[in-house]
C-alpha positions as CSV (number, residue, x, y, z in Angstrom):
1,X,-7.1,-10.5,16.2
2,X,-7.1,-8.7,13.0
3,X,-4.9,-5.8,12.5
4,X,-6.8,-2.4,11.4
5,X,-4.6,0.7,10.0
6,X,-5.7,4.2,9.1
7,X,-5.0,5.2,5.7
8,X,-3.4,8.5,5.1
9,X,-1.7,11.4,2.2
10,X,2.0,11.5,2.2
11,X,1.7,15.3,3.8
12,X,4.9,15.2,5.9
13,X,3.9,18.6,7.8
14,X,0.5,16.6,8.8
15,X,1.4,13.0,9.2
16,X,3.0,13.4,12.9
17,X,0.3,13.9,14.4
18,X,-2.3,11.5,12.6
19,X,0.6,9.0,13.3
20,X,0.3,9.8,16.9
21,X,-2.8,9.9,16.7
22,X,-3.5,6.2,15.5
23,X,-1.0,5.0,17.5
24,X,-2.5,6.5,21.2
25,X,-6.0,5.2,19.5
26,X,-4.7,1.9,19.5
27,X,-4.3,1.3,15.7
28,X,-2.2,-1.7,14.5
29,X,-0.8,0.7,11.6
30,X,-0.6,3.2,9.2
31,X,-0.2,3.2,5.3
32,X,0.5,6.3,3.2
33,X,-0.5,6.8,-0.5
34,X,2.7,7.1,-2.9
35,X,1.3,9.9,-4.9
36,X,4.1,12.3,-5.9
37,X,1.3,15.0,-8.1
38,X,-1.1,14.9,-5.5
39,X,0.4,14.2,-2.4
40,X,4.4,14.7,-0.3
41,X,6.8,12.4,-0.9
42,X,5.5,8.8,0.7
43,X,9.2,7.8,2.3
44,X,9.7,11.8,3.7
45,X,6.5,10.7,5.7
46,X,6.8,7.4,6.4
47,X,10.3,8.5,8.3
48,X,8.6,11.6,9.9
49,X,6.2,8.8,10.9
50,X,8.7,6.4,12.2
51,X,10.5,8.9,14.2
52,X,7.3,10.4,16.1
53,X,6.0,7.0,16.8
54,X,7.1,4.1,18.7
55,X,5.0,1.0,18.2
56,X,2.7,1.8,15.3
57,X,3.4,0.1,12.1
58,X,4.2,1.8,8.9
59,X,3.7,1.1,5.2
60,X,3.6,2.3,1.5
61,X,-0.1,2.4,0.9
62,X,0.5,1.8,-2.0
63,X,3.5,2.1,-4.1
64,X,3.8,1.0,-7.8
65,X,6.3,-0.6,-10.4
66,X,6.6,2.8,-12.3
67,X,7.7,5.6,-10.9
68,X,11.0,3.6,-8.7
69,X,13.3,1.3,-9.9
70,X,13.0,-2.2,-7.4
71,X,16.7,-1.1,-6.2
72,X,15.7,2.0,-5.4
73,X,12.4,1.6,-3.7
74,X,13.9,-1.8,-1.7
75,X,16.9,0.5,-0.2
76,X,14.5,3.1,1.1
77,X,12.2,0.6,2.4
78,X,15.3,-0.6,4.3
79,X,16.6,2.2,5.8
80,X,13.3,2.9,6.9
81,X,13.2,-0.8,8.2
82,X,16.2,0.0,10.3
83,X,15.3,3.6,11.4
84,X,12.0,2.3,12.8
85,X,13.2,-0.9,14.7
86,X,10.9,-3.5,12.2
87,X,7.9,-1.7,11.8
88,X,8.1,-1.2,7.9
89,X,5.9,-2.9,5.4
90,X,6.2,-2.3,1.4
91,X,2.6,-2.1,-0.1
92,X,2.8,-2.4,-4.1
93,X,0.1,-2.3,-6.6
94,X,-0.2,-1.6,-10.4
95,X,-0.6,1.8,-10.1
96,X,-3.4,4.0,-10.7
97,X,-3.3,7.9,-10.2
98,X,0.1,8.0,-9.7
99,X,1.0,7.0,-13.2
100,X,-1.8,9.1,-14.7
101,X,-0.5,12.2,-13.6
102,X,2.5,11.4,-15.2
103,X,0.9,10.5,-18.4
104,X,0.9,6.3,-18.1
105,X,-1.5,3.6,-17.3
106,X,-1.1,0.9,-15.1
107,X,2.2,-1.5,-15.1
108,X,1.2,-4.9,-16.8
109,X,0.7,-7.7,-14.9
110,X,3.8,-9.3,-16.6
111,X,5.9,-5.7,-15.2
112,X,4.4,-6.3,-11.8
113,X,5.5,-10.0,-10.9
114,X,9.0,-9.1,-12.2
115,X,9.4,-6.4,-10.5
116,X,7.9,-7.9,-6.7
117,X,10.0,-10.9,-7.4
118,X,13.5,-8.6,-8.1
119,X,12.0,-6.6,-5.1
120,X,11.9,-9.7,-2.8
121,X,15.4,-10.4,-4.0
122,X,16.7,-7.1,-3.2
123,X,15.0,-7.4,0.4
124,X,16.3,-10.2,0.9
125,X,20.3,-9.0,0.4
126,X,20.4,-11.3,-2.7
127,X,21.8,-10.7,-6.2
128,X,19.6,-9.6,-8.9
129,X,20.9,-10.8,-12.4
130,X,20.9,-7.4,-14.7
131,X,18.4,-9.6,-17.1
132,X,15.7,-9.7,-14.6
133,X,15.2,-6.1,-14.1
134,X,16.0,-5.1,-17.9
135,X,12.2,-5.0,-18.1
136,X,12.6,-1.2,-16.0
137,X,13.1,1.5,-17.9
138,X,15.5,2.2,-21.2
139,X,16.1,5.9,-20.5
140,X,20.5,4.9,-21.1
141,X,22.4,2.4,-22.8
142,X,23.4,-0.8,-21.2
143,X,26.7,-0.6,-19.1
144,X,28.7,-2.4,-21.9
145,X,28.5,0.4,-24.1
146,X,31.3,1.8,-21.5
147,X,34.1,-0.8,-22.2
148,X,34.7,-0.8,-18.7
149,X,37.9,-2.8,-17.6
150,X,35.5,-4.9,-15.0
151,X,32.2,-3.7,-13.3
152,X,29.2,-5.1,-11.5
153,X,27.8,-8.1,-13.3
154,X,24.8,-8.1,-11.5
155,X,22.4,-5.8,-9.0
156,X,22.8,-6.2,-5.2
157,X,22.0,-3.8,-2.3
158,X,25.4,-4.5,-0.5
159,X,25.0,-2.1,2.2
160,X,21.6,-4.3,3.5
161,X,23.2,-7.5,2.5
162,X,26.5,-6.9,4.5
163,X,23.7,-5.7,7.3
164,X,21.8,-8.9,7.1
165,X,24.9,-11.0,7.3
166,X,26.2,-9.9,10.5
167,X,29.3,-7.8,9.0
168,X,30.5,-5.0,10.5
169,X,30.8,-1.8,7.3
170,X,34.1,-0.2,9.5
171,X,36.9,-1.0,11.9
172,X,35.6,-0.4,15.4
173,X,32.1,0.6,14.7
174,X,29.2,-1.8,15.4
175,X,27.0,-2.5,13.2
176,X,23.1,-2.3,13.6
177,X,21.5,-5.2,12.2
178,X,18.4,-5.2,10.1
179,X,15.6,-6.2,12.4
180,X,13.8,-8.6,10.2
181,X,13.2,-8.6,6.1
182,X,10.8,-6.1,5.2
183,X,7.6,-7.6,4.5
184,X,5.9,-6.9,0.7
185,X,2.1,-7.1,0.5
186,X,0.9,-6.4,-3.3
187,X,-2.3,-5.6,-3.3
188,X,-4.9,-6.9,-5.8
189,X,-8.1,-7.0,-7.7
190,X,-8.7,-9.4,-10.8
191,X,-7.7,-12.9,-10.6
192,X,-4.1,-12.7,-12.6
193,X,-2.5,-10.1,-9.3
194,X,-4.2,-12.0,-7.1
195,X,-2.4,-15.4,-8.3
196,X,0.7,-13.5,-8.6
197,X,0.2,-11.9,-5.2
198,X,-0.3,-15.3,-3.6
199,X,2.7,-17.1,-5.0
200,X,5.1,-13.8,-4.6
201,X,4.5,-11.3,-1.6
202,X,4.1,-12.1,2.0
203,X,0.3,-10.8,2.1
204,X,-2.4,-10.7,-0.3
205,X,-4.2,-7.4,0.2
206,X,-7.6,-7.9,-1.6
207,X,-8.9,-4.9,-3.0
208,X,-12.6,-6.6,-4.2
209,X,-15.1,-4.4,-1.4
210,X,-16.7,-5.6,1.7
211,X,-18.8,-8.5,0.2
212,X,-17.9,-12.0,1.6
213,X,-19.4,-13.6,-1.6
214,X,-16.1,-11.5,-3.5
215,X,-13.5,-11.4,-1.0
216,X,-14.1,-15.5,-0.8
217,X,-13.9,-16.1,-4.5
218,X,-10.2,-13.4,-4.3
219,X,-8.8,-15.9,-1.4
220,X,-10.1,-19.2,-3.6
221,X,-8.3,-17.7,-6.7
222,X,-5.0,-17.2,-4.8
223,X,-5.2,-20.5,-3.2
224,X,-5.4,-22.3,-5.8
225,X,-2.9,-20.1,-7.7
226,X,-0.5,-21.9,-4.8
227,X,-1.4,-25.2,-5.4
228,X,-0.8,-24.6,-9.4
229,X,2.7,-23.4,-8.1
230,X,3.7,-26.5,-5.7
231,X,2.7,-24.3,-2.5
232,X,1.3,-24.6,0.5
233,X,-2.2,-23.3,0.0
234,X,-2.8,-22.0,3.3
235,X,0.9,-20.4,3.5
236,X,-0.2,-17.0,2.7
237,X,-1.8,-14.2,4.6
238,X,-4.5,-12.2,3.7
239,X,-5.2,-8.5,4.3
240,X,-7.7,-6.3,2.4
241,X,-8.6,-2.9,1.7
242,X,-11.7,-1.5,3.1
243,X,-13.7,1.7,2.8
244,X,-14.8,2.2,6.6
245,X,-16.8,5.6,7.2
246,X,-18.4,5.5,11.0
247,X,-21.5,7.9,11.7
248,X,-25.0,7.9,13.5
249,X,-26.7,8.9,10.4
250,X,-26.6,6.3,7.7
251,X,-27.2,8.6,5.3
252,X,-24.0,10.5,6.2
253,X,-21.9,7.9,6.1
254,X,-23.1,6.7,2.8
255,X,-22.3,10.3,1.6
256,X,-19.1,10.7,2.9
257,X,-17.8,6.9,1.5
258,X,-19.1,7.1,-1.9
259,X,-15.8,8.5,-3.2
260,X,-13.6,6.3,-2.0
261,X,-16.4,3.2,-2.9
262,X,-16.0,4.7,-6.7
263,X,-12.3,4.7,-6.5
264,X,-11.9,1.2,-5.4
265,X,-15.1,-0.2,-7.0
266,X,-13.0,0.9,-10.0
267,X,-10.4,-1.0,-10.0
268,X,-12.8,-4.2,-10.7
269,X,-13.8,-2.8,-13.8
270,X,-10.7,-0.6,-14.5
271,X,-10.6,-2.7,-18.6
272,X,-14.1,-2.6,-19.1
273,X,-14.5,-6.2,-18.0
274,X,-15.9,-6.7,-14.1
275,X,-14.1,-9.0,-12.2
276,X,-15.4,-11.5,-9.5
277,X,-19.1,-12.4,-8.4
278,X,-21.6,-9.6,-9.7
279,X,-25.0,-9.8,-9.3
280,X,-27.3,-7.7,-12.8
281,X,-27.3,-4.7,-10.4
282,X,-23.6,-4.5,-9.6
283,X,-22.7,-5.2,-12.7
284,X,-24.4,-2.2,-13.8
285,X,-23.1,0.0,-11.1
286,X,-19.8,-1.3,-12.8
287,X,-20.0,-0.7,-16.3
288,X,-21.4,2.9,-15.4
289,X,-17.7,3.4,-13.6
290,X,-16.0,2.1,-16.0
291,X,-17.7,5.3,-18.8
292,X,-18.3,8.2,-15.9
293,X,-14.7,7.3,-13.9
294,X,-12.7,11.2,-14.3
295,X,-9.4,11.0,-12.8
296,X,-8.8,14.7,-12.4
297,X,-11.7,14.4,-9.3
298,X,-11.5,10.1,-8.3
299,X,-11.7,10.6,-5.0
300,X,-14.2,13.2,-4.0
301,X,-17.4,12.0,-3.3
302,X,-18.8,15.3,-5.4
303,X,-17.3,13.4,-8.2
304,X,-20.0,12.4,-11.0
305,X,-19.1,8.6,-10.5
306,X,-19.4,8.8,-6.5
307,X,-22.1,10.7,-6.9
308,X,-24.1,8.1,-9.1
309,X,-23.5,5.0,-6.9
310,X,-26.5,3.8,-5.5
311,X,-26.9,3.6,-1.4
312,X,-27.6,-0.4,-1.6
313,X,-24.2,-0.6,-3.5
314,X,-22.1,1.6,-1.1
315,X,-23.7,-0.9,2.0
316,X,-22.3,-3.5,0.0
317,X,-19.2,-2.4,-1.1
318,X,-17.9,-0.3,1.9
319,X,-18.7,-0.5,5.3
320,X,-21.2,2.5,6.2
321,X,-23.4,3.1,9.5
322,X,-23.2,3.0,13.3
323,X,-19.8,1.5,15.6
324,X,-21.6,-1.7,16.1
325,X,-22.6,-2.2,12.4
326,X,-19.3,-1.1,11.0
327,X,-17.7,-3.4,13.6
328,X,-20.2,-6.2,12.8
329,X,-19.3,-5.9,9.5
330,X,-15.3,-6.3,10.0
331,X,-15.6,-9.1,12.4
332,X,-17.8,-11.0,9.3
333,X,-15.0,-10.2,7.3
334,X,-12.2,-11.3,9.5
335,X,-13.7,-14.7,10.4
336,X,-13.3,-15.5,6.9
337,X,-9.1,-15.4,7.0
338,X,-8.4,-11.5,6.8
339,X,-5.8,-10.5,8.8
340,X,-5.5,-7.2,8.2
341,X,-7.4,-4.1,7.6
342,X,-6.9,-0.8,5.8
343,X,-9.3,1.6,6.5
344,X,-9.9,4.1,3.7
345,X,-12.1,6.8,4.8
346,X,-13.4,9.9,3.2
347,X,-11.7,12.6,1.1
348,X,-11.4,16.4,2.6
349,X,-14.2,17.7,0.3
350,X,-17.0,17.7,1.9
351,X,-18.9,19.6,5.1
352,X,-16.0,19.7,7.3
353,X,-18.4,18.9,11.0
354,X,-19.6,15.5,9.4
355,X,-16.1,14.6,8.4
356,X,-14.9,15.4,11.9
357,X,-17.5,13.2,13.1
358,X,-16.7,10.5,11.3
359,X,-13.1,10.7,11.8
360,X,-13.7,10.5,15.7
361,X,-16.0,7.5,15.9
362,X,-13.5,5.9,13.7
363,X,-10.3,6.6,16.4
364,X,-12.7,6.8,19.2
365,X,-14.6,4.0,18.9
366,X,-14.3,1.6,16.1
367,X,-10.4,1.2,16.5
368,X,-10.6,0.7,20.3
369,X,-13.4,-1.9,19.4
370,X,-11.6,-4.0,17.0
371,X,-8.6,-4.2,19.1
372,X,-10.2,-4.8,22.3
């Protein structure tokens, strides 16, 4: 049965109950942007998540190579690993509006496999040689500048380490074991993450739109990605990223999607270049993203890109109409190997009663569907 999780902002104050919420509704899980200009900080919710909840799974939705060192993000993920009895999963991407708002673009492809395999290391209690994370950041000198006596000679999350060993941290106190490795899904849209996805993380989470013609080329590219790397090719799980809007009115639901359709449409065209199967239409629809895309509005669906897609392009690219033609949709979808669903639905910027709508077909019915 594939999994389907909500998608949500990193609002602390708000996340509770939407956590609750998707957890009583039956949802498998629930990521949360990593945003710092726009949205809370991602692990204050996630933890305000944890502790509300008790079987809902939890995960960066998605974080990015920039903005945390691979120590730094792996020890939080861990301690929220522990704090929520295994139900933590690390979601990485390039990175997209986070970075703008801090003035950069996306981390290189090159910056994103070193840093997942350095964060699989750190996950996994292992060392992490200085020289494969001296690709992060030059802000100080390097430690030898001190003329220290002796000092670390390599990076190593000991607390988690000593925790996935067994050892006890103090006389008399018992130590609470790390439930199981955190899980890292990177998720991806041209065919260099993809291959990198496939060969480092646990999950491949395909962010190519609802078309089976694209998301089957995305799982061809990474399995072949495994063979070129002397891997099992069917060793690799597969999630993907989905913009699901549920309403009676088609023309509603086409409305209310088109934002988030023109932020993840995007991402296949983020260079100019499209990526995957495009038919002549599509391929225009891209390249008019690519030149209209503003960043300072990319997820409204009163945005000038959103509001340029055409209807047979949202169909397409999201998944738009009726319970039993969304769920139609995702159960096309999962037959062809996806195991996991996140559920992007509709920005807060439009008429508040169709958003309301939506949101309760989607908890009311399509969730309880998929699961049943």
């Amino acid at each position: 049965m594939v999994q389907i999780w909500a998608v949500a902002s990193a609002f602390a104050g708000e996340i509770v109950d939407l956590a609750r919420r998707a957890e009583s509704a039956g949802a498998s899980g629930l990521a949360i942007y990593d945003a710092q200009n726009t949205d809370g900080e991602v692990y204050v919710a996630l933890a305000a998540a944890a502790t509300a909840t008790k079987t809902l799974q939890l995960g960066t939705g998605v974080t990015n190579p920039v903005t945390r060192h691979p120590a730094v993000a792996a020890s939080a993920m861990a301690s929220l690993q522990q704090l929520s009895g295994g139900r933590m999963t690390l979601g990485i991407g390039r990175g997209d509006s986070s970075l703008a708002h801090i003035g950069r673009a996306p981390a290189t492809v090159d910056e994103l496999s070193q840093y997942v395999q350095a964060l699989q290391k750190y996950l996994r209690g292992e060392s992490v040689p200085f020289d494969e994370i001296s690709f992060y950041g030059n802000a100080t000198s390097d430690l030898l500048t001190l003329g220290l006596a002796d000092g670390p000679s390599s990076s190593r999350i000991e607390w988690l380490a000593r925790k996935l060993a067994g050892e006890t941290t103090a006389p008399n106190l018992r130590t609470q074991l790390l439930p199981v490795k955190v899980p890292v899904e990177v998720s991806a849209t041209g065919p260099k993450v993809i291959a990198l996805a496939a060969v480092h993380a646990d999950r491949v989470m395909l962010a190519v739109g609802a078309d089976p013609n694209r998301i089957k080329w995305a799982m061809n590219v990474a399995r072949e990605a495994r063979i070129a790397a002397g891997l099992d090719a069917d060793a690799i799980k597969f999630g993907a990223w989905l913009n699901i809007v549920v309403h009676d009115e088609i023309n509603i639901a086409r409305r209310l999607a088109a934002g988030g359709v023109s932020l993840f449409a995007r991402f296949a065209v983020m260079h100019g270049t499209s990526t995957g199967p495009q038919t002549s239409a599509t391929e225009a629809v891209m390249q008019n993203l690519y030149k209209d895309i503003d960043m300072n509005d990319h997820t409204s669906s009163q945005s000038r890109q959103a509001l340029a897609l055409p209807n047979e392009f949202i169909e397409q690219y999201g998944v738009v109409g009726n319970t039993a033609e969304c769920v139609a949709k995702i159960k096309i979808i999962e037959a062809l190997g996806i195991d996991k669903v996140a559920a992007v639905g509709m920005p807060n910027s439009l008429d508040m009663a169709d958003i309301e709508r939506a949101d309760a077909l989607f908890f009311g019915e399509l969730v309880p569907a998929i699961v049943a």
